[in-house]
PASEBA-1860 file (N, C-alpha, C; in nm, 3 decimals):
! residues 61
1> XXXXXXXX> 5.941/7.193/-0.031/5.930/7.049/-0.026/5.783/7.013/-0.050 ~ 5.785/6.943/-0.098/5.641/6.869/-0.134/5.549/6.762/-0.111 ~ 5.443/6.796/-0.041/5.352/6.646/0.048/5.439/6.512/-0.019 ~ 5.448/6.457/-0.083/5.514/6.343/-0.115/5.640/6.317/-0.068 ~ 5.721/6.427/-0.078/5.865/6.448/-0.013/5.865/6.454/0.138 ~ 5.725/6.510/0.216/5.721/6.508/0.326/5.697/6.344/0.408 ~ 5.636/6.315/0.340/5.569/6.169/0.375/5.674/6.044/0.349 ~ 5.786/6.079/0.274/5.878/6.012/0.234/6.001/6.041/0.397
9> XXXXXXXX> 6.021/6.131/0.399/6.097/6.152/0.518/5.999/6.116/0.620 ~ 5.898/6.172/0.663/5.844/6.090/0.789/5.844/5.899/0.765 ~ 5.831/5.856/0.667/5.865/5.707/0.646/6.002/5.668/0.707 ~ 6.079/5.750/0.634/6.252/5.698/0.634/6.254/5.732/0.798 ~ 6.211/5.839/0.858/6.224/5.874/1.033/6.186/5.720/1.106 ~ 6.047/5.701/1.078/6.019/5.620/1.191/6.092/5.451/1.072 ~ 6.121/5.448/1.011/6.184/5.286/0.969/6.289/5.310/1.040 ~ 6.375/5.404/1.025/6.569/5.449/1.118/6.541/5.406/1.217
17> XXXXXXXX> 6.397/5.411/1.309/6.386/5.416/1.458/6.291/5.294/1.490 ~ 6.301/5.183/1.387/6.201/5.066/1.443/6.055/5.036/1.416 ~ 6.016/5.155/1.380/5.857/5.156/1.353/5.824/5.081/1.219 ~ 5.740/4.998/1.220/5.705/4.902/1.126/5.548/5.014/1.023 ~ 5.507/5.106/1.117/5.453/5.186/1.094/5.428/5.264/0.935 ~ 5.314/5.283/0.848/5.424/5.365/0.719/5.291/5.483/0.705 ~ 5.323/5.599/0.704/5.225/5.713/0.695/5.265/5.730/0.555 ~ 5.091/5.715/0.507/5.048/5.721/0.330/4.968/5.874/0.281
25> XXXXXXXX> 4.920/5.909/0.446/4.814/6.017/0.418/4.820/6.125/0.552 ~ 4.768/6.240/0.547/4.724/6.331/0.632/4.690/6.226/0.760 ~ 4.549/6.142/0.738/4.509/6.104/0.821/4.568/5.973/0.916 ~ 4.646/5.946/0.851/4.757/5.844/0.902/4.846/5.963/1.010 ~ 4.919/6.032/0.971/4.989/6.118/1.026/4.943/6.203/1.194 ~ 4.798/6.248/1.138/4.718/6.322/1.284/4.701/6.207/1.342 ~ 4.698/6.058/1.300/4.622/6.015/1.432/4.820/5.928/1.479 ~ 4.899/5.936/1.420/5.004/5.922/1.502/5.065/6.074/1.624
33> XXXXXXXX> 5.012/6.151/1.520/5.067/6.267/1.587/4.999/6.288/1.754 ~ 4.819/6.226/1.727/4.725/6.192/1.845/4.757/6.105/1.917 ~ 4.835/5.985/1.910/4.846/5.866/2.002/4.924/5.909/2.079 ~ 4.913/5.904/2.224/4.991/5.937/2.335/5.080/5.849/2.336 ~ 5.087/5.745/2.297/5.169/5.651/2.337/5.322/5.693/2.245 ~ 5.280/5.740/2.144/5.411/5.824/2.019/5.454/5.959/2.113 ~ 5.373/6.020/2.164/5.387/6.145/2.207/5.542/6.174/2.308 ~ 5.535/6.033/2.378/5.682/6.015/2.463/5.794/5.977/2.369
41> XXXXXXXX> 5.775/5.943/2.220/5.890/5.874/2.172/5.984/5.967/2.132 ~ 6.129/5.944/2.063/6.183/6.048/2.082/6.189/6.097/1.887 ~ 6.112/6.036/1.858/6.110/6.084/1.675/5.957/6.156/1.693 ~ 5.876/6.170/1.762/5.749/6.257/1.797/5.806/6.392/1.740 ~ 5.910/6.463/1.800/5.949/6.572/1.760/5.973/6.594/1.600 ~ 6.056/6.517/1.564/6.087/6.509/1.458/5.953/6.495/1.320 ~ 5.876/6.430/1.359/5.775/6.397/1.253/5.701/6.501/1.251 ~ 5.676/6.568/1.391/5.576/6.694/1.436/5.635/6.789/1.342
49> XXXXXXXX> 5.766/6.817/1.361/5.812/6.950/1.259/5.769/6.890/1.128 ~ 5.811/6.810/1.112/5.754/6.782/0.910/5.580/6.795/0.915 ~ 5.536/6.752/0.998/5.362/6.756/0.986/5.376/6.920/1.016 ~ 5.450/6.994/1.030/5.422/7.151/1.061/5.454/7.191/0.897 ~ 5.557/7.162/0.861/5.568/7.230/0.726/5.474/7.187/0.673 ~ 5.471/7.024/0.617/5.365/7.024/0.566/5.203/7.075/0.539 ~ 5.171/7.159/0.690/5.016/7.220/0.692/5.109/7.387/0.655 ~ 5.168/7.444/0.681/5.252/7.503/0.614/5.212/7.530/0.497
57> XXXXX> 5.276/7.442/0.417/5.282/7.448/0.290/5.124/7.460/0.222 ~ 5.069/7.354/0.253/4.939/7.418/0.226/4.877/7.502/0.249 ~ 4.871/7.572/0.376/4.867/7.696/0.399/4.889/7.826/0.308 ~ 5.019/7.800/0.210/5.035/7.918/0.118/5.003/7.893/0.017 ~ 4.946/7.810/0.007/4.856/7.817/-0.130/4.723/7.899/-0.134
END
């Protein structure tokens, strides 16, 4: 899957669940992944695994 494809599903996650929110970049992403206040929500998990492949993926390059 591919950063664009990743960022596309973390979009479609948090719109399903209310978030007006839209992650464009890496740095959009760490600092949701940082806000405690996301950390209790229940799509936290969900976005965390895609922000895992995603460093992942770059990783094997």
């Amino acid at each position: 899957m591919g950063e664009r494809e990743i960022f596309n599903q973390i979009n479609d996650v948090l719109k399903e669940n209310g978030y007006e929110t839209r992650i464009n970049g890496l740095m959009d992403l760490t600092h949701f992944l940082n806000d405690e206040k996301d950390s209790d929500n229940s799509v936290y998990d969900r976005v965390r695994e895609l922000y895992d492949q995603f460093i992942m993926g770059i990783g094997m390059w």
